[in-house]
N, C-alpha and C positions, 0 to 999 in steps of 0.2 A: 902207447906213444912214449919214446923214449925221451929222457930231459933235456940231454943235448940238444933236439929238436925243437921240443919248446924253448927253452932257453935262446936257441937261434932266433925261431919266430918273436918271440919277446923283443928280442934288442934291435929285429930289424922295422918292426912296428915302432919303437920309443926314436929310432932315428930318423924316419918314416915320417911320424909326426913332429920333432925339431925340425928338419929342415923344410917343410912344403909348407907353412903358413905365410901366406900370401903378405900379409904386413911385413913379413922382415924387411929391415932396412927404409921403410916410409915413413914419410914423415906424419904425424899424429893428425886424424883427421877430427874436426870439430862437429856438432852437430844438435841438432834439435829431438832427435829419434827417427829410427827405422825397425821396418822389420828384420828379424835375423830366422834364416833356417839353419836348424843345428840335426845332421844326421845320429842318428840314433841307430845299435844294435840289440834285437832282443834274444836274436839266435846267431849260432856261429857254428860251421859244420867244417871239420876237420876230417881229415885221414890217418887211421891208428895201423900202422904197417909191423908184422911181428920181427922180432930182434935180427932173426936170420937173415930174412930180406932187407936189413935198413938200409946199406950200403948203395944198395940196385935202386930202394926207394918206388919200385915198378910195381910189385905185389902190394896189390892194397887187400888185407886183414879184414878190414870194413871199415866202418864211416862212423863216427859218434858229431849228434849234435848236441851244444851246449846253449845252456838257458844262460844267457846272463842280467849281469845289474849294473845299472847307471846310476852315475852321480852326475847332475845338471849342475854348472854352477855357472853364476852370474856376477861377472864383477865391475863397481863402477871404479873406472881410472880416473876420472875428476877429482882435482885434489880441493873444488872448493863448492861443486851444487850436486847437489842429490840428483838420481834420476828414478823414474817409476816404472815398473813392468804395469803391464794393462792389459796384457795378452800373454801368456805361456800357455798351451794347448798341444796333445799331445795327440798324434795321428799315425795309424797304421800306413800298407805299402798303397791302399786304396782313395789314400783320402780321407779315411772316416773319424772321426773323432772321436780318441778314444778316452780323455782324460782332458780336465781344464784345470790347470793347477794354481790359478788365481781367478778369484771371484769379483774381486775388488781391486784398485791400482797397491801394487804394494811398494811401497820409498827403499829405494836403495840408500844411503848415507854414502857422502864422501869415502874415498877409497874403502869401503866396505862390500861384502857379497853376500848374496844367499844362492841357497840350491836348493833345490828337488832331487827326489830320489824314486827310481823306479825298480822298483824290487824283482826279484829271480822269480817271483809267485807270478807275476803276470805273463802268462802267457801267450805273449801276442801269437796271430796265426801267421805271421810272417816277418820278412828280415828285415825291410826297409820302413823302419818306423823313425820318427822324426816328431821333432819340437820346434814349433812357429813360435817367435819373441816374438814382442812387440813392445818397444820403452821409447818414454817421450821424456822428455828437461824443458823449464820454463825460462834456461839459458843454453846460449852455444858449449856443448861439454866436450871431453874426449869419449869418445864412442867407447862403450863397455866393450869386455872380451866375455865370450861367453864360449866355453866346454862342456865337451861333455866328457865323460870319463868311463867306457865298459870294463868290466871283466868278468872273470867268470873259472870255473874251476875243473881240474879234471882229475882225480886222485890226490898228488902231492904236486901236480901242474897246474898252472895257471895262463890264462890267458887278459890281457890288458890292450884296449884300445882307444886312443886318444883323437878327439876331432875337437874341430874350431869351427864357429861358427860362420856363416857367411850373408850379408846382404841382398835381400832380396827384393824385387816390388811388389804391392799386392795391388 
């Protein structure tokens, strides 16, 4: 795969993700806790076309799929009450649970974050893996933001995918 190509896919991902999060321009909402689903990649399958053909882009060379790695990260925008995760769980495209990454409620502080990280070794058996939040406040707060952050590597390329979490009911 040539750079120019990644290079393209790169900037048109990082634009991709500025502009489609649904919050832009709302006003701040308050709240006591919800669940958030945050989509997650653990695999990513690209088309590696040789030099000759790039132009046509028509000849696919073959197909490489990459393993990648996430950073989860959770931030409270409350500039004045903590809120708690009580639930981070990590699930395959089936459902199944593949990881629980709190045991226990853990305190977020005032504008502070934490994250999880899910490393290149696990190899899930498929694409659409995902983390279920779940965080509660003993006051009305600003609802955290919560990312995820893939990438992943391909020679001297790289590949970078940015998602935002979304509100769900359980």
């Amino acid at each position: 795969m040539t750079r120019s190509l990644l290079v393209g896919i790169y900037f048109y991902l990082i634009l991709l993700s500025a502009f489609s999060t649904e919050a832009f321009g709302k006003e701040p909402m308050l709240s006591k806790g919800q669940t958030l689903w945050v989509p997650l990649y653990s695999k990513f399958t690209t088309r590696v076309v040789s030099k000759k053909d790039f132009p046509s882009s028509k000849t696919v060379k073959h197909e490489v799929t990459l393993q990648l790695t996430t950073n989860l990260v959770i931030h409270n925008t409350d500039l004045k009450h903590p809120i708690k995760i009580v639930k981070a769980d990590y699930y395959n495209s089936d459902g199944k649970l593949l990881k629980r990454f709190v045991s226990e409620p853990l305190e977020i502080k005032p504008m502070a974050a934490t994250h999880f990280f899910i490393r290149i070794e696990d190899k899930s058996e498929d694409w659409g893996t995902k983390v279920l939040i779940r965080w509660q406040s003993d006051s009305m707060v600003n609802e955290p933001i919560v990312d995820s952050v893939t990438f992943g590597f391909l020679g001297n390329n790289s590949i970078l995918i940015k998602n935002q979490s979304k509100p769900i009911r359980e």
